[in-house]
N, C-alpha and C positions, 0 to 999 in steps of 0.2 A: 490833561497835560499839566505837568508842572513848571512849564516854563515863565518867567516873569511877566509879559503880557498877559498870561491870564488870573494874576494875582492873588494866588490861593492862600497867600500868609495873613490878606485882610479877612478872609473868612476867622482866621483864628482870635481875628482880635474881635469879632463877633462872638464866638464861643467863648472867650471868656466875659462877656456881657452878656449872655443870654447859659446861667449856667443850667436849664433847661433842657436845650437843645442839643442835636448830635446834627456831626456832617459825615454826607457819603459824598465818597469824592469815586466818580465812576471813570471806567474807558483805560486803554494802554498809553505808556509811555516810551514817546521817543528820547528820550532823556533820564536813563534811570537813576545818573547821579541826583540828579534835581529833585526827582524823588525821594533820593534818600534823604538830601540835603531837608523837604519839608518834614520826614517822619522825624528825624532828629528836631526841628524846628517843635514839634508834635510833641515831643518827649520833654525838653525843654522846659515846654510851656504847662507840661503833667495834664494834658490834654489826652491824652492814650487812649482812655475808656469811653472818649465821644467823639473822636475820628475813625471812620471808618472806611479805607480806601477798597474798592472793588476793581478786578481788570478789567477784559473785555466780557460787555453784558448782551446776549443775544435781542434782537429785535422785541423779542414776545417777553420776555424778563426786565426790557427797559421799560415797556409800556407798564409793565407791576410797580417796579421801580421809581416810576415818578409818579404813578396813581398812590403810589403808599406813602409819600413824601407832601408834608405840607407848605413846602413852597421850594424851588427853587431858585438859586442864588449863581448868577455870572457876573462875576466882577471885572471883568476883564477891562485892561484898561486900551484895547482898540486891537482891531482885530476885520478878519473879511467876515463876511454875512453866516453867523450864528444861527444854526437850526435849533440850536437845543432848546433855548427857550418859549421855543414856538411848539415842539413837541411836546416839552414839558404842560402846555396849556394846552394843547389837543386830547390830553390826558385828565385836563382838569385840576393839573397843580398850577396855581399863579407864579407867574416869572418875577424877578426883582433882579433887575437887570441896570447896568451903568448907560445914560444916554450917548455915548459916544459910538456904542458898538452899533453896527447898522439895523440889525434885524429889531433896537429897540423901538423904533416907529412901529413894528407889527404887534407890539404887547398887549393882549386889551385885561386878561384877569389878572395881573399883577400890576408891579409900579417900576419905573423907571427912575434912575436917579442922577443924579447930577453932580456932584462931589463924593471923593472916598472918604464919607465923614462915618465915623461909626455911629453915632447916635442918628443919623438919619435913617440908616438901613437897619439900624434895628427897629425902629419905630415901622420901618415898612412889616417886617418881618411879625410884627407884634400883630398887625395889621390881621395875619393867617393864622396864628396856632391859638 
């Protein structure tokens, strides 16, 4: 989702610190302006060629999906109890997760953070690839 609680513009300001890296940003939107609103943010930013948004991903496609992915990244800045990043480590990619959100007490192969500082979550990030 592209709504502001789940803060998908801090991811960008990751990508352009880590010019390395790509993001997939999976799942449908209830909100398509919002979406547009980040692919322009995307363009903008001449980010195009390392954002890559996916719809909806079946069961058996997500587990590839995050098995393929070297870490996952929920920035969300508060929210109800988050499965994804518990999936995503059932799969064996490390979460890197904001401690606010509740599921982040269940993280064990990733890291948990505590401020939207960019240099903190990339250093998490450096941490996996």
């Amino acid at each position: 989702s592209y709504v502001e609680r789940k803060n998908v513009s801090f991811l960008l300001n990751i990508l352009e610190e880590m010019p390395e890296i790509h993001l997939v940003i999976a799942g449908n939107t209830l909100f398509p302006e919002k979406k547009e609103n980040f692919l322009n943010e995307v363009k903008q930013r001449k980010l195009q060629s390392r954002v890559h948004t996916q719809g909806y991903i079946s069961k058996k496609d997500l587990r590839r999906t995050y098995s393929l992915a070297q870490a996952y990244i929920l920035p969300s800045k508060y929210g109800g109890y988050e499965m994804t990043p518990l999936e995503a480590e059932k799969c064996g990619t490390p979460a890197i997760v904001y401690e606010k959100i509740p599921s982040a007490e269940r993280v064990d192969l990733g890291r948990v953070f505590s401020e939207f500082e960019i240099k903190t979550v990339v250093s998490a990030i450096k941490n996996y690839i």
